[in-house]
LOVOPA-447769 format. One record per atom (N, C-alpha, C, O): x, y, z; residue in three letters. Coordinates in steps of 0.2 Angstrom, whole numbers, plus 5000, padded with zeros to 4 digits. Atoms other than C-alpha are relative to their C-alpha. Example, Ala and Ser with C-alpha at 12.3 -4.5 7.8 and 13.67 -1.06 7.14 Angstrom:
BEGIN
500449945000ALA 506249785039ALA 500450065000ALA 500950055003ALA 499649944999SER 506849955036SER 499650055003SER 499950115004SER 
END
This chain:
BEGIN
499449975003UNK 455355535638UNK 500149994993UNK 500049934990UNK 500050015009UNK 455555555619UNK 500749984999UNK 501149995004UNK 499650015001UNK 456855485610UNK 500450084998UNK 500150134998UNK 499749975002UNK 458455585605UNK 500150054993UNK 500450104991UNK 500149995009UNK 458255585585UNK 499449984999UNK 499049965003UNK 500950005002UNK 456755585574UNK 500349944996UNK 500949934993UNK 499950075001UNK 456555415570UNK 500050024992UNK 499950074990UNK 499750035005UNK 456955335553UNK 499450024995UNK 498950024999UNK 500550045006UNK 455755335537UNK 499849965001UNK 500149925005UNK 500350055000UNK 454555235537UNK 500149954991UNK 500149984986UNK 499850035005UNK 454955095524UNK 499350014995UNK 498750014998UNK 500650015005UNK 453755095508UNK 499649935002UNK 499849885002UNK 500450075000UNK 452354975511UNK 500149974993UNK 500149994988UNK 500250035007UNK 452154825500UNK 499649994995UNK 499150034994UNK 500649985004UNK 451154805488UNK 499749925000UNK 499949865001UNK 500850034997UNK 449454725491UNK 500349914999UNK 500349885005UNK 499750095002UNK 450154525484UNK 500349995006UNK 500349945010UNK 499550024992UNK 451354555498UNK 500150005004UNK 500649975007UNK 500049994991UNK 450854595513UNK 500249935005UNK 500649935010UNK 499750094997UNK 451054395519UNK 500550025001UNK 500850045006UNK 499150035002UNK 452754355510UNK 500150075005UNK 500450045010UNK 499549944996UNK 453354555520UNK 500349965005UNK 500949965007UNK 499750014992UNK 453554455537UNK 500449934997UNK 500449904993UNK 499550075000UNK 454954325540UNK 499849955000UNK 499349935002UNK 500050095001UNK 455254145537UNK 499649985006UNK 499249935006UNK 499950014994UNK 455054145555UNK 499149995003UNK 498849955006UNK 500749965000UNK 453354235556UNK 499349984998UNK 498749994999UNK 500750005007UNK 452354165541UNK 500049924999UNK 499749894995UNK 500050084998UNK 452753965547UNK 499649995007UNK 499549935009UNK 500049994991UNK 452154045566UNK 499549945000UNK 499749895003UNK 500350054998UNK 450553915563UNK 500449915002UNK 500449885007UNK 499950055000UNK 451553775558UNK 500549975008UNK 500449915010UNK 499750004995UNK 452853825574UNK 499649975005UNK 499849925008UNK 500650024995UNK 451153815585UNK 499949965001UNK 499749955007UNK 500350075000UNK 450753645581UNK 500549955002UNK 500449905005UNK 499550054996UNK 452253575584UNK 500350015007UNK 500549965010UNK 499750014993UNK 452653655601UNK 499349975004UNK 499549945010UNK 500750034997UNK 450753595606UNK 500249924999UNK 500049895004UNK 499950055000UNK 451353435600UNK 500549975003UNK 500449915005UNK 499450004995UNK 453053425609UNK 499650005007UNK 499749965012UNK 499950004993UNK 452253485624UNK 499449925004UNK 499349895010UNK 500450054995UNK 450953345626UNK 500249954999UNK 499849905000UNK 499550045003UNK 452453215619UNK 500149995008UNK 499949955012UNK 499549974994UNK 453353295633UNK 499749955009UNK 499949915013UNK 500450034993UNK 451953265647UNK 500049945001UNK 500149925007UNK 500150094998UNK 451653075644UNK 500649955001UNK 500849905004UNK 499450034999UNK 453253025639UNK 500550005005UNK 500949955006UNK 499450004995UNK 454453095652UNK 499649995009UNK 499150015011UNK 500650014992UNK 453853025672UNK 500350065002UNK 500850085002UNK 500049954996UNK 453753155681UNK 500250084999UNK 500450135003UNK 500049915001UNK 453953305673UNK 499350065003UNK 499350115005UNK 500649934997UNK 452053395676UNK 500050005008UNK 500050065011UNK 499849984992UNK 452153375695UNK 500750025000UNK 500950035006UNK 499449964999UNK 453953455690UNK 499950065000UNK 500250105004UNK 500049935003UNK 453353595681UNK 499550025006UNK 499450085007UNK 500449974996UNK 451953595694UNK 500250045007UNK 499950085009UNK 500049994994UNK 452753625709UNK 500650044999UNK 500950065004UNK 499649944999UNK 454153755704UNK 499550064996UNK 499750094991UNK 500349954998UNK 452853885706UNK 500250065005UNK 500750065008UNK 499949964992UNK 452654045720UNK 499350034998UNK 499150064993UNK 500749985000UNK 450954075725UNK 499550004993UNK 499250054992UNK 500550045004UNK 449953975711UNK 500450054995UNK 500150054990UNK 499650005005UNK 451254075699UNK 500349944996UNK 500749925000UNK 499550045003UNK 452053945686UNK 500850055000UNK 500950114998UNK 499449965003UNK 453853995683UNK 500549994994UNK 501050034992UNK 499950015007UNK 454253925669UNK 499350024996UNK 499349994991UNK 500549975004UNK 452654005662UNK 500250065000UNK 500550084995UNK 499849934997UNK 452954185669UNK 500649994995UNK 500650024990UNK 499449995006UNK 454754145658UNK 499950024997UNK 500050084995UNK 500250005009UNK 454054115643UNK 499550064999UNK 499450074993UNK 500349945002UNK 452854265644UNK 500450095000UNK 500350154997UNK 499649924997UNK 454154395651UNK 500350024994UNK 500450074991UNK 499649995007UNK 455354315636UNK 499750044995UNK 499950094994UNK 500649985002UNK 453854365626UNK 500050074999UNK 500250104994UNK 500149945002UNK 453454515628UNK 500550055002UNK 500350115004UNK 499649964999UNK 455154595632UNK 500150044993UNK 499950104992UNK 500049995008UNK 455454615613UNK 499650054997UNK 499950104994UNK 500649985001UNK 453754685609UNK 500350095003UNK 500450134999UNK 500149954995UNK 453954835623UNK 500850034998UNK 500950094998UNK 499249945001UNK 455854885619UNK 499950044995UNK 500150104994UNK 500149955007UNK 455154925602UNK 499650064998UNK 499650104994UNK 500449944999UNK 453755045608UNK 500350065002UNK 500550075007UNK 499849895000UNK 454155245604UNK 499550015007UNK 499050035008UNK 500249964994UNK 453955285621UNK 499550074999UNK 498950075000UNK 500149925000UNK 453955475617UNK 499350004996UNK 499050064997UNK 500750005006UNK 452255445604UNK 499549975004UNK 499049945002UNK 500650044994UNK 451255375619UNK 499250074999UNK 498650064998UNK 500249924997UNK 450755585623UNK 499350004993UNK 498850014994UNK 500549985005UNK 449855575604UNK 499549944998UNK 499049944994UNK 500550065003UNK 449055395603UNK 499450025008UNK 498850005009UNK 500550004992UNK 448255455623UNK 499350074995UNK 498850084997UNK 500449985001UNK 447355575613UNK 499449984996UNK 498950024995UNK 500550035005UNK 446455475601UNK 499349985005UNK 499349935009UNK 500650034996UNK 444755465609UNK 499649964998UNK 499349925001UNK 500450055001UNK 443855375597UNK 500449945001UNK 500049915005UNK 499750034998UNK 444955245599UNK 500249965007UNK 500549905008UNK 500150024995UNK 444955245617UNK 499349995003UNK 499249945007UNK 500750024999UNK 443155255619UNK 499849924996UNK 499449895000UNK 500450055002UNK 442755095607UNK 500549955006UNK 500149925009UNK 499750044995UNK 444154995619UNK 499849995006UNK 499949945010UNK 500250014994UNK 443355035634UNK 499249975000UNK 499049925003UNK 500450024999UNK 441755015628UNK 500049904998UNK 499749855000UNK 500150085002UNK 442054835620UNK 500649955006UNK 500549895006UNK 499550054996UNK 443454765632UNK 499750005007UNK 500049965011UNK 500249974994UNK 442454825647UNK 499449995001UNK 499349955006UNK 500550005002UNK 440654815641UNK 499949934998UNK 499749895001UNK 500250065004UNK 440454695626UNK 500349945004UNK 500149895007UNK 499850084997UNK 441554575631UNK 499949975007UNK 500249925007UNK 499950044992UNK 441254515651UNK 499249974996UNK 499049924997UNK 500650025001UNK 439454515643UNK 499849944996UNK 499449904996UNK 500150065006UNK 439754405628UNK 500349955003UNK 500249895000UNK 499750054995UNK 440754305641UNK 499349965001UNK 499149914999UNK 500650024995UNK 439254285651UNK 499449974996UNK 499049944999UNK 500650025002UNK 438054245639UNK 500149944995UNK 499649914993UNK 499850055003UNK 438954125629UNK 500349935005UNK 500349875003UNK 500150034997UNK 439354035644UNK 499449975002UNK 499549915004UNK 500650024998UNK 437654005649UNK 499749974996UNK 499349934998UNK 500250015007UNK 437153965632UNK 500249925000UNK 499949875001UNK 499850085002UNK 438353825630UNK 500049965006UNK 500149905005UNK 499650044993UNK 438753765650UNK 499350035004UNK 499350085008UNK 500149984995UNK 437253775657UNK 499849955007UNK 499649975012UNK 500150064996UNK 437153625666UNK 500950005003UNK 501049965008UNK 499550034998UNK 439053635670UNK 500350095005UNK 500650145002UNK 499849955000UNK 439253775683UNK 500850025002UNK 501050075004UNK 499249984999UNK 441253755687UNK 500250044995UNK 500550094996UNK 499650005005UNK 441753775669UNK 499750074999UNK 500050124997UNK 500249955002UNK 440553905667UNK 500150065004UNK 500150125001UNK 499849964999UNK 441154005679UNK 500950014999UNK 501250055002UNK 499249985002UNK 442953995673UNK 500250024994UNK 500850034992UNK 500149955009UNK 442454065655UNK 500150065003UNK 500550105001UNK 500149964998UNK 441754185665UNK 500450055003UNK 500350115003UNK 499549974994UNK 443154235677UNK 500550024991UNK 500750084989UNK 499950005007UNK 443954225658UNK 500050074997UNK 500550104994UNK 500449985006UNK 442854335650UNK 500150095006UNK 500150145003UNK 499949944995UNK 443154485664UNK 500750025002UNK 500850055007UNK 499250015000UNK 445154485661UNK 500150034994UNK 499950004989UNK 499849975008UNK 445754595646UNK 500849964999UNK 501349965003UNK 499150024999UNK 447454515640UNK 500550075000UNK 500550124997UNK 499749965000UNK 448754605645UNK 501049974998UNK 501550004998UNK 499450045003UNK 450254495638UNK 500149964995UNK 500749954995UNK 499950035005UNK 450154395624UNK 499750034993UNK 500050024988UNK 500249975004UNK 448954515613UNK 500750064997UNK 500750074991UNK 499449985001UNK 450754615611UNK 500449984995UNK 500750014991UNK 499950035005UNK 451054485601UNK 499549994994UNK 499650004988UNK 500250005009UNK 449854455589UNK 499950094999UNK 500050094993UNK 499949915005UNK 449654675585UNK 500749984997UNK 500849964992UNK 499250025006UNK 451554655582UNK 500149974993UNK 500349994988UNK 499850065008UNK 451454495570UNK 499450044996UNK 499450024991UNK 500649985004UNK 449754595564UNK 500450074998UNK 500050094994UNK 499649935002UNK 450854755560UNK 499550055002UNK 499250084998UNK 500349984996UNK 449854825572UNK 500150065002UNK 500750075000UNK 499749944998UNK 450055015580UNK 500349985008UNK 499949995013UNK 499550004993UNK 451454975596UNK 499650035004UNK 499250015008UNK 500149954993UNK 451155125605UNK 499250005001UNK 499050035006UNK 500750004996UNK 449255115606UNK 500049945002UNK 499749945007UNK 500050084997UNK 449454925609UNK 500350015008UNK 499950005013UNK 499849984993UNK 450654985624UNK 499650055005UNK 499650055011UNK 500449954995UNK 449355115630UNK 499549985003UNK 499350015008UNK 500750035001UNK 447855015628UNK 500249955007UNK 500049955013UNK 499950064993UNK 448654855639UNK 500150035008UNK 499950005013UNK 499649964995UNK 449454995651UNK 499450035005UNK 499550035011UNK 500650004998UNK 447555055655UNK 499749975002UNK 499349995007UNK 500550035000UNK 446654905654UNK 500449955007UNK 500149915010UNK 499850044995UNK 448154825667UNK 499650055009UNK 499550015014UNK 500249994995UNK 447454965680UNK 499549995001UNK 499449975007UNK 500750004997UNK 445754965677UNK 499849915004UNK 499449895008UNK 500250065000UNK 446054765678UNK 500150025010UNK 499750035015UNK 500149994992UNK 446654805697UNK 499350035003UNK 499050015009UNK 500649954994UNK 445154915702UNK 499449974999UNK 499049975003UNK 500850025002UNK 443654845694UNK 500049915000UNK 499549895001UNK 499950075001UNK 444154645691UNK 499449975005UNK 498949945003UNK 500650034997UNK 443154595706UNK 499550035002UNK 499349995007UNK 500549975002UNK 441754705705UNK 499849954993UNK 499449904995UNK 500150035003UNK 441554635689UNK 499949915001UNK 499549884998UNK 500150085000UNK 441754455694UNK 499350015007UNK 498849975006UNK 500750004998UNK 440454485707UNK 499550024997UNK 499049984997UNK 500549995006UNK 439254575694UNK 499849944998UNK 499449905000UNK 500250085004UNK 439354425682UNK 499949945005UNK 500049895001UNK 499850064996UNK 439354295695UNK 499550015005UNK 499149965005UNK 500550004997UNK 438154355708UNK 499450044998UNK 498850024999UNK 500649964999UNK 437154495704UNK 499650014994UNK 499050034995UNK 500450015007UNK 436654475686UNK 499749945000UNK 499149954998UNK 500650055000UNK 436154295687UNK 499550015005UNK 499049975003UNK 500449984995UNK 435054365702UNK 499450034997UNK 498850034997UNK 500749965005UNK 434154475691UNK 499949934995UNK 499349924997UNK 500350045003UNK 433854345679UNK 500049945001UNK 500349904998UNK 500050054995UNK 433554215692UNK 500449924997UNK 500249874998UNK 499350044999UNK 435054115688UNK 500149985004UNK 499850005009UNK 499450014995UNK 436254025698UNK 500450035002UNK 500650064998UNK 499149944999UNK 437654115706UNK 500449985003UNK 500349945008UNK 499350024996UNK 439254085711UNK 500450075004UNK 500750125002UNK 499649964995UNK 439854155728UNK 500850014999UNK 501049954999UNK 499350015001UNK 441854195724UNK 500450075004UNK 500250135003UNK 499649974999UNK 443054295734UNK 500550034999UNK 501049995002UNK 499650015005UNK 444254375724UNK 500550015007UNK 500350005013UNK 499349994997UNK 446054435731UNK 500350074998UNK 500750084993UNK 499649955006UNK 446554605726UNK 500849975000UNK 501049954995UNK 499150035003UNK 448554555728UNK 500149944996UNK 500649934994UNK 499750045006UNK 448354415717UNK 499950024993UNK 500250004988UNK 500049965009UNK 447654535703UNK 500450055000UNK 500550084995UNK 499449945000UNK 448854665707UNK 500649974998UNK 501050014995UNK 499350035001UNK 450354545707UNK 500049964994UNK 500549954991UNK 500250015009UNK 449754465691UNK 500250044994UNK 500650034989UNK 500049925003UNK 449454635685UNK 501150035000UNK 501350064996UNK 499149974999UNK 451654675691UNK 500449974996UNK 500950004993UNK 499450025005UNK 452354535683UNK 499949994996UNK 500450014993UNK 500350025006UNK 451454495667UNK 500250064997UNK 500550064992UNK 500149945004UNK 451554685663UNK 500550025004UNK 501150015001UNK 499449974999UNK 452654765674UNK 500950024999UNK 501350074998UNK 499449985004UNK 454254695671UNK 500349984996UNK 500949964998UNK 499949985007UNK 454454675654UNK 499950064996UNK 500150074991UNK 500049925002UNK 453754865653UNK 500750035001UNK 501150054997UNK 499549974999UNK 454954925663UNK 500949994996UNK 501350024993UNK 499350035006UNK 456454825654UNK 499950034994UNK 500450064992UNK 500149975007UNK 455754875638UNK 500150094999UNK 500350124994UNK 499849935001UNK 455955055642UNK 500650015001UNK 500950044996UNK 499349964999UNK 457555075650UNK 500449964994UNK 500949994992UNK 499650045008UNK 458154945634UNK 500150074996UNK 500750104995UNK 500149955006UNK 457455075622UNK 500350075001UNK 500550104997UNK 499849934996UNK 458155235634UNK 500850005000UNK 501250044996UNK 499349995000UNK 459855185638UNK 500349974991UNK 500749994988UNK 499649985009UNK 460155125618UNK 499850024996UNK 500150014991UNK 500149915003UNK 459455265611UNK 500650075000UNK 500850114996UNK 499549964997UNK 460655355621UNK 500850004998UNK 501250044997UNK 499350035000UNK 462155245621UNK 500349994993UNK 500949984992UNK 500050015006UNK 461955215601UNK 499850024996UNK 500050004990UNK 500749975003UNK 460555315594UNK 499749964996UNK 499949914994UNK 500650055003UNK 458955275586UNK 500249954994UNK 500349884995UNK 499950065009UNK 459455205567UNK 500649945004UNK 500449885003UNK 499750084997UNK 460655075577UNK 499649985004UNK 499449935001UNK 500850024995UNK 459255045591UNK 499649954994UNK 499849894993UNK 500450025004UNK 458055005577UNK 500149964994UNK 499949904994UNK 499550065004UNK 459054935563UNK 500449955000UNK 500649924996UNK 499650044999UNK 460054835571UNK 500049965007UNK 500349915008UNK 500250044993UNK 459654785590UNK 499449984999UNK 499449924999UNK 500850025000UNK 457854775588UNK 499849924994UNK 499449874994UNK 500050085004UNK 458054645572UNK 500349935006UNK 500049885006UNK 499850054997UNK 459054525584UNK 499750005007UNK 500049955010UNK 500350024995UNK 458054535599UNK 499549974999UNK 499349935003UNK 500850035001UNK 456554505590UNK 499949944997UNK 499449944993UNK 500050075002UNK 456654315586UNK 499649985008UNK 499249935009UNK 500150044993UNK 456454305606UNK 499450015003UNK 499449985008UNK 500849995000UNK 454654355607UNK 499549924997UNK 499049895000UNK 500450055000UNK 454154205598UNK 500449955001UNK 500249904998UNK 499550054997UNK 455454095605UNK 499749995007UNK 499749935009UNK 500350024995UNK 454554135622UNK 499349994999UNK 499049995005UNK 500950025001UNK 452654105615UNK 500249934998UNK 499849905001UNK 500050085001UNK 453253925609UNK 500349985004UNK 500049935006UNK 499850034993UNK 454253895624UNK 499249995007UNK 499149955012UNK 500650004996UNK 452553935634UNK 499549964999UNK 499349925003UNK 500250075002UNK 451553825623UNK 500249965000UNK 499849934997UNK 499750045000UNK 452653685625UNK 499849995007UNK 499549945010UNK 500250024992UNK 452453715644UNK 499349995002UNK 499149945005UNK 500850014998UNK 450553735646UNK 499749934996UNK 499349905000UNK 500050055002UNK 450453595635UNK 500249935004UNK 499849885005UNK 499950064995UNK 451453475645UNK 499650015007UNK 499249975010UNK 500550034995UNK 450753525661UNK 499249984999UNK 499049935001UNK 500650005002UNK 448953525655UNK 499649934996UNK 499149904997UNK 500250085006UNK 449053375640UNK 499649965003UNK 499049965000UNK 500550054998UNK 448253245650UNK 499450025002UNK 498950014998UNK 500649964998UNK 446953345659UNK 499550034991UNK 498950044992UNK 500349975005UNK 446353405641UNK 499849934997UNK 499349914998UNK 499950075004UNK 446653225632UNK 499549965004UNK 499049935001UNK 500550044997UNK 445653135647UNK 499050014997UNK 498549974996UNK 500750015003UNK 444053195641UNK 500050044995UNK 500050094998UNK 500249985006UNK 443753265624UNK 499450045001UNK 499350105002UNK 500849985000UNK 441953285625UNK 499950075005UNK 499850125003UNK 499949924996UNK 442153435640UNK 500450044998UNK 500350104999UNK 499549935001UNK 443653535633UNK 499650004992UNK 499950044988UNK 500349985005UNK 442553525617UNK 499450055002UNK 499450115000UNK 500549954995UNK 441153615627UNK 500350055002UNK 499950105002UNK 499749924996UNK 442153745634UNK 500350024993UNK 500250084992UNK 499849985007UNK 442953755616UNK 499650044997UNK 499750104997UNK 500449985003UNK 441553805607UNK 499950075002UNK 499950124998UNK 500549925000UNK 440953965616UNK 500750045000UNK 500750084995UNK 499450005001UNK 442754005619UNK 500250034991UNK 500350094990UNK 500150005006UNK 442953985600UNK 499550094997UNK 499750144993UNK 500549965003UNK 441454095596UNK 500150075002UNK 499950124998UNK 499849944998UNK 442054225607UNK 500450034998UNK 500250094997UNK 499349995001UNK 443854255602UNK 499750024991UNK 499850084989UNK 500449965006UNK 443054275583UNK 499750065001UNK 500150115000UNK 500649964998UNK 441454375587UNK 500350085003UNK 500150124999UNK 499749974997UNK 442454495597UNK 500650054995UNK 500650114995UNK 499649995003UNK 443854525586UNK 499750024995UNK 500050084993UNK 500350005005UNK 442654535571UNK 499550075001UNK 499350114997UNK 500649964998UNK 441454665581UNK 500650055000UNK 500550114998UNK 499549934997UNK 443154775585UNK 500350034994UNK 500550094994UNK 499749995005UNK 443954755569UNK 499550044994UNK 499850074989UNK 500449955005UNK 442354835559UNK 499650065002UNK 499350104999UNK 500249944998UNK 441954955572UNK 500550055000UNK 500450115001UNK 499549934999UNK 443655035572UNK 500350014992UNK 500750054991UNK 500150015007UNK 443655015552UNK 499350064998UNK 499550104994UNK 500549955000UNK 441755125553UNK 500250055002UNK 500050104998UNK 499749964996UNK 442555235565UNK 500450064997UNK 500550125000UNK 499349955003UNK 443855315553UNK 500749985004UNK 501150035004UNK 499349994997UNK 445455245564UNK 500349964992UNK 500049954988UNK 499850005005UNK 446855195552UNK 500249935002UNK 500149915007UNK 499950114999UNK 447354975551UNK 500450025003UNK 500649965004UNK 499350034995UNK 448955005562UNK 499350005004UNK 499049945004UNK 500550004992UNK 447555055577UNK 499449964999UNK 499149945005UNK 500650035001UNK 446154975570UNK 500249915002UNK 499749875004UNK 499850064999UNK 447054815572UNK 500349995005UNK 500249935006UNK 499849964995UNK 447854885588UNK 499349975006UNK 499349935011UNK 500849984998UNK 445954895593UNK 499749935000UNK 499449925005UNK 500750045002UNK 445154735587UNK 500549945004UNK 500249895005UNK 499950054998UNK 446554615595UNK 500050015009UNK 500149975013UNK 500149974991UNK 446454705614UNK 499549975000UNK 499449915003UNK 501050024999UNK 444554675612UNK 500149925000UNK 499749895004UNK 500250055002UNK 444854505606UNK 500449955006UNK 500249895006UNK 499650014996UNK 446154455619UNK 499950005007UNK 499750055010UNK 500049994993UNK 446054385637UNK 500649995006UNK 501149975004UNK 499650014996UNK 447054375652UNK 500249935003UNK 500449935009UNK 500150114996UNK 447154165657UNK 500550015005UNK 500349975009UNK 499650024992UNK 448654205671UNK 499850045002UNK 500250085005UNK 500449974992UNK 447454315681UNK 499449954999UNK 499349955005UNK 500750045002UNK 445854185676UNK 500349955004UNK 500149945010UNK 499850084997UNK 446854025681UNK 500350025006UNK 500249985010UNK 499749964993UNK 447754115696UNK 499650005006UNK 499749965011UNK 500650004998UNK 446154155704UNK 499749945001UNK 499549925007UNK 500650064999UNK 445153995700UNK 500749945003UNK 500649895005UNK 499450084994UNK 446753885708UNK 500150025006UNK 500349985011UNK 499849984991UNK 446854005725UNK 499350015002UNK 499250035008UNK 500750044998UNK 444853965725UNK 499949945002UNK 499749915006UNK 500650065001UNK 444453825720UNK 500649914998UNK 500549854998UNK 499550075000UNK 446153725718UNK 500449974994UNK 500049964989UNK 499550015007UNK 447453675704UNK 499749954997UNK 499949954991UNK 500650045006UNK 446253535698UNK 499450004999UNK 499149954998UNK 500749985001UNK 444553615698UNK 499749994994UNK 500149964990UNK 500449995005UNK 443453635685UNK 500150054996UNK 500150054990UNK 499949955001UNK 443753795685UNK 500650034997UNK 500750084993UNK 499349975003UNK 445553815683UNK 500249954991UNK 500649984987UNK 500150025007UNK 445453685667UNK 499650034997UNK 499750024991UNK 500249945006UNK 444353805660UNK 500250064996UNK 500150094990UNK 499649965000UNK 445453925663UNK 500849994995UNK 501150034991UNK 499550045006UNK 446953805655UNK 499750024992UNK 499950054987UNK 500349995008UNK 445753795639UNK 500050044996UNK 500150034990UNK 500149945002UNK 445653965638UNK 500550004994UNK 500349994988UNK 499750015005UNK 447353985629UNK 500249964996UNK 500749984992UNK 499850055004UNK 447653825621UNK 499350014994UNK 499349964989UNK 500349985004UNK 446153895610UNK 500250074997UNK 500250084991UNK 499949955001UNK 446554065610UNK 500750014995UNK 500750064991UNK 499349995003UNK 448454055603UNK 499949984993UNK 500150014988UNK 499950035008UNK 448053945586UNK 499350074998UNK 499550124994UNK 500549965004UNK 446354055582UNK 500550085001UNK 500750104995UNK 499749935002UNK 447154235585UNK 500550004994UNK 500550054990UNK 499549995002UNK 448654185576UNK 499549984994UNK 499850014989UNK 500249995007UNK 447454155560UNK 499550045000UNK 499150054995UNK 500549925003UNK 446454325563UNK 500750034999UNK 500650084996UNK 499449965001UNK 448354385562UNK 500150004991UNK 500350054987UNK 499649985009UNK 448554325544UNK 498950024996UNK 498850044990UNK 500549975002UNK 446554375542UNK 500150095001UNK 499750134999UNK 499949904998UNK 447154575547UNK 500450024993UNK 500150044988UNK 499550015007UNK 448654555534UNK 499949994996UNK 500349994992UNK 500250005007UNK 447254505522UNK 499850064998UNK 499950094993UNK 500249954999UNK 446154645527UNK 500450064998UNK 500150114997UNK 499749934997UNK 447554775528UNK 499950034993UNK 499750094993UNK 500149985006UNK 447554785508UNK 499250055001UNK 499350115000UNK 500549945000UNK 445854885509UNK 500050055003UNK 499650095002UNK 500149914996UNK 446355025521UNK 500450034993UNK 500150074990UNK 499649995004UNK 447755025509UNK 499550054993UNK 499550114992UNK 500349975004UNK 446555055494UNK 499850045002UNK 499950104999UNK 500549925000UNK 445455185503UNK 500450055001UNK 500150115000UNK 499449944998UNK 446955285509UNK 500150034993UNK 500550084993UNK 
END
């Protein structure tokens, strides 16, 4: 459904010195934010008795719910702000959907698998919980960093909204590929895993579904009830503190349940860090220069290179707890995942907003 009016001017961009200072106090501290709620949450864990057996058992079906909060919080904000009606002309960008299928589909399960092998090959739980990792496209947290990267919404929205289907139909095909039938060919080890389709379907509903849907009827009904320039000017400023209101509430939570579990042994979650680490760079760095060679413009190209670089951890950790058990190997690999992933993305954010100045010149 298109909106009612043609949206506003786009504001004059900054100029090149500026790009940073443009984003708010709120935005341009987000590191400093990060390290504090990391550090509360693992205050949180040791100091208070019995809070992670709190936080653990008000779950449903290896869902957390106070996780699920803080992601919903999250990414409701992000999605009220996506122009619906501009879906019909970002679905026609092909180069841009072709490099996303290929690299979120393609490069990445492969650079999973082979940086896993690389650094864990003696350790096959962890290694197969990179991997389970590594065959998950994010479909919720990446929302946020395109956003704080002044990223293109409506292809961020189209891009997650595909890769949540194809996450349904292909996920365990994939986890069987990577896991049984490739190391076969290259006479590996393999790990037998059974996945669930309804736990990646039900993953896939709540992570994405209802903050999509919220995010639409939001932008529908006050569009309608207010028109656009109040929509945009003035509702959308005051919602949008609660996006990262609910990313530091979510780190504060994964942090306390997990703190101990990470802190007990250093030398393994340094292990799983690294390839983790090399990934989430490599990835981001391959998408951001290929959709830069490609001719897209830095909304989409940034759009592009954080999808690519972004994983799913509540379908990774879901999975590896309704296998293999909420204190596995596997599901603490899967914890790792984003307690690496949230600080490094957030400093390819203010690496994008360095880069953005040269689309700028070449335009």
């Amino acid at each position: 459904m298109n909106d009612h009016s043609a949206p506003p001017p786009l504001a004059t961009p900054a100029p090149d010195a500026a790009v940073l200072s443009s984003l708010s106090w709120l935005d341009r501290l987000l590191p400093l934010w990060i390290l504090l709620a990391m550090a509360a949450g693992l205050l949180l864990g040791r100091l208070v008795p019995g809070l992670q057996a709190m936080l653990a058992a008000v779950q449903v079906d290896h869902t957390s719910l106070p996780i699920a909060f803080g992601l919903l919080l999250m990414m409701y904000p992000v999605l009220a702000k996506v122009r619906y009606g501009e879906l019909g002309h970002v679905a026609r960008d092909r180069r841009l959907l072709k490099l996303a299928f290929a690299l979120v589909w393609g490069l990445g399960p492969l650079l999973m698998f082979t940086l896993a092998w690389l650094f864990l090959p003696d350790q096959p739980a962890f290694r197969t919980g990179l991997i389970l990792i590594g065959i998950a496209p994010c479909i919720a947290m990446v929302l946020i960093w395109i956003d704080l990267a002044q990223g293109d919404r409506e292809a961020a929205a189209l891009l997650v909204a595909i890769n949540s289907i194809l996450q349904v139909l292909i996920y365990a095909l994939l986890g069987t590929f990577y896991l049984q039938v490739l190391p076969a060919w290259l006479g590996l080890e393999r790990q037998v895993v059974t996945f669930s389709f309804w736990e990646i379907a039900r993953a896939v509903l709540i992570f994405l579904g209802i903050p999509l849907v919220a995010g639409f009827l939001t932008r529908q009904i006050g569009v309608r009830a207010r028109g656009l320039r109040w929509y945009e000017e003035r509702f959308l400023p005051r919602i949008g503190p609660l996006a990262l209101y609910g990313l530091l509430f979510t780190i504060v939570v994964m942090f306390a349940l997990q703190g101990q579990a990470i802190t007990a042994n250093p030398a393994q979650v340094l292990r799983v860090a690294l390839p983790l680490l090399l990934y989430f760079v490599l990835m981001w760095s391959a998408a951001f220069a290929l959709g830069a060679r490609s001719g897209l413009d830095y909304a989409r190209t940034a759009a592009l290179a954080f999808t690519a670089a972004g994983n799913n951890f509540e379908l990774a950790i879901a999975v590896c707890i309704s296998v293999w058990g909420i204190s596995s190997q596997q599901a603490l690999a899967g914890v790792i995942g984003p307690l690496i992933e949230v600080p490094v993305l957030v400093a390819l954010v203010y690496v994008s907003l360095w880069l953005k100045r040269g689309f700028r010149r070449r335009s």
